[in-house]
N, C-alpha and C positions, 0 to 999 in steps of 0.2 A: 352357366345357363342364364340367357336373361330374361325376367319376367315380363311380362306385359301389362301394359296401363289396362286399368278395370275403370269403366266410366258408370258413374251412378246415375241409375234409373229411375225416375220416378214414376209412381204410375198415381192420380188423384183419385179424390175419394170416388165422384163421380164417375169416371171412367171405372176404377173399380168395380163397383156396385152397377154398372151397366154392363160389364163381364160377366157378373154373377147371375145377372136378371136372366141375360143369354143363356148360360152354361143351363139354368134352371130349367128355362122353357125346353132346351133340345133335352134335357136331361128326363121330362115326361115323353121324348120318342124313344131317346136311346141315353141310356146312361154310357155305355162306351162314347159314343158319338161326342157327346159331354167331357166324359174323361179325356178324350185326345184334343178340343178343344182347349182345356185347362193346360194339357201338358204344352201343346203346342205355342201357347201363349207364355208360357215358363221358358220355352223355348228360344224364342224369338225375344224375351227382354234376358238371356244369358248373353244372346248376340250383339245386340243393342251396346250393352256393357262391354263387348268386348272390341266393336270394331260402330261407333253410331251412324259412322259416315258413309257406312255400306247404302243407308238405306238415306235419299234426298226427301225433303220436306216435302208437303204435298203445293206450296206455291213455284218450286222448282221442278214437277211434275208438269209434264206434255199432256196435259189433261184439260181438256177446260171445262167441262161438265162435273170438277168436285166442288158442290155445296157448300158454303164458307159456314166455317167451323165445326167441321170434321176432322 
C-alpha cells in the first residue's frame, strides 16, 4: 500500500485568533453554528495537507473584486 505525501499546514497567529474572534461572536447565536464552524475549518486544513493544490491562490482566482490581502 502506498502512503500519501501529508503537506504541512500552517495557519498564523493572526489568522488564528481571527478564527477564534469568529467562532466567539457566532458562538453567542449558536454554539452548534460555532461548533461546525471549528470543525469545518479542521476540516478543510486535513484537505489542504492532503492534496494543497485542489484549492488555487486567490491571485489565480477569476475574481477581481478580492481585496488585497485576504
Amino acid at each position: 500500500m502506498q502512503s500519501t505525501r501529508q503537506y504541512e499546514v500552517r495557519v498564523t497567529e493572526p489568522a488564528e485568533g481571527m478564527l477564534l474572534e469568529h467562532a466567539g461572536f457566532l458562538a453567542q447565536v449558536s454554539l452548534n453554528a460555532a461548533d461546525r464552524l471549528l470543525s469545518k475549518f479542521d476540516l478543510m486544513l486535513a484537505r489542504i495537507a492532503d492534496n494543497p493544490f485542489q484549492f488555487p491562490f486567490a491571485d489565480e482566482l477569476d475574481v477581481p473584486n478580492i481585496p488585497p490581502g485576504c
